[in-house]
N, C-alpha and C positions, 0 to 999 in steps of 0.2 A: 489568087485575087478573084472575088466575087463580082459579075456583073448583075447588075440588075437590069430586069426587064421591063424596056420603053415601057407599057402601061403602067408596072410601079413607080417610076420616075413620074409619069404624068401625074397621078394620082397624086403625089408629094407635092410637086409643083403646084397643081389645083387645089389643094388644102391651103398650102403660102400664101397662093395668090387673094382663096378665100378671105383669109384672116386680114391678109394687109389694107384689101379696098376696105372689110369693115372696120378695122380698127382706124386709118384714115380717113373715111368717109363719115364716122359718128364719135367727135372726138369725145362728146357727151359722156359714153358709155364703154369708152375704150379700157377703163378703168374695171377692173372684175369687183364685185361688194364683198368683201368681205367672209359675210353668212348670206347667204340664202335659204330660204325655209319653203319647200314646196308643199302644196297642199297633198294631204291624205289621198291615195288614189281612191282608197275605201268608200270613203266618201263622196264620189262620183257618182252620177244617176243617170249621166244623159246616153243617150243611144251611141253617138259617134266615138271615135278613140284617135286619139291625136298618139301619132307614135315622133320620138324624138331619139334622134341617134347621138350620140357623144361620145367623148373621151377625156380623161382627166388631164392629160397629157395636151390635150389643145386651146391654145388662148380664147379660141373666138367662142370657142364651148362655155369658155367659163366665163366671159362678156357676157353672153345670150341669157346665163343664166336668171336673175333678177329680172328681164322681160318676159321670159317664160314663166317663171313661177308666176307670175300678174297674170300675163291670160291665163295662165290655168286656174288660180283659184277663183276668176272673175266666170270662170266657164265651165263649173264641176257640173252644171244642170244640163251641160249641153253634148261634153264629151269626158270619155277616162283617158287621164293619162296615163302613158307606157315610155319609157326611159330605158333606150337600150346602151350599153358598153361597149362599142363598135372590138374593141381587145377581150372580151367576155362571150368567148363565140361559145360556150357551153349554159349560159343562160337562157331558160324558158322564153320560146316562143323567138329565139336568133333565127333560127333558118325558116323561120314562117314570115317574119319582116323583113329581113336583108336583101333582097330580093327588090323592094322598093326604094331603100337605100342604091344599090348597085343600079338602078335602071333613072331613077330620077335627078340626080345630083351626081352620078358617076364615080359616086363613093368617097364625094366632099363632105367636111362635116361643119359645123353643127347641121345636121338635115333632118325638117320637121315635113310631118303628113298627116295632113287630116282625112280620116280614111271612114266613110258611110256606114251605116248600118248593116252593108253588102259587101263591103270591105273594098270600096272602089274608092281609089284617090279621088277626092273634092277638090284640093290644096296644098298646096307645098310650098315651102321656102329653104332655102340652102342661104346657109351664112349667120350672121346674128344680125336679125333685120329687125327695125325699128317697133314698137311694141301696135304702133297705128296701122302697119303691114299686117302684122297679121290678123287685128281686128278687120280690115277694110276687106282682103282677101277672103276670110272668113264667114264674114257677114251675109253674104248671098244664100250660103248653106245654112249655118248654126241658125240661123231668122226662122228658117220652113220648121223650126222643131218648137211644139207648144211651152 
């Protein structure tokens, strides 16, 4: 018999818990859409880089979806998106980001960052939070950029 260790138990619990306040707390968007269609990273210009952790395996991931893609295509002038696979630890630039995942949200997901020019956290949000969240929090920074 396998036990697992207290922080991976926490960690499992802390993703539940994530998913259950948001999916009870926004009964609006409890519902995942269908398709989502995110915009072109290519296409992006702006200085900052919004990194966004997930997994296909997690509901609140696939909630978040459909508000994420909105800020980001509402925001390509401001930052690039970067969309990591929290199960895809052999993906470009994993061990360069995970690190702000493991430190800021304790390795809850959906976990977003919006990360400066310098690459210093501006903002973050853990969970799938209301698409007016991440404008509001946002807006202090993305404003200072022409």
């Amino acid at each position: 018999m396998r036990v697992f260790p207290a922080r991976a138990l926490a960690l499992l619990a802390l993703c539940l818990l994530t998913w259950l306040v948001t999916a009870c707390s926004n009964p609006s968007t409890s519902q995942p859409a269908e398709e989502v269609h995110f915009p072109d990273p290519d296409s992006a210009t702006g200085p900052y880089l919004l990194v966004h952790f997930t997994a296909d395996w997690c509901p609140a991931c696939q909630t978040f979806k459909p508000t994420l893609a909105r800020f980001e295509a509402e925001n390509l002038d401001k930052f690039r998106p970067l969309h990591i696979d929290v199960d895809k630890r052999e993906a470009p630039d994993f061990e360069k980001y995970i690190p702000f995942l493991q430190e800021g949200s304790e390795g809850a997901i959906p976990y977003t960052v919006l990360l400066d020019e310098k690459g210093t956290k501006v903002a973050d949000w853990t969970g799938a939070v209301p698409y007016e969240k991440l404008v509001e929090d946002s807006r202090p920074q993305l404003d200072k950029i022409p």
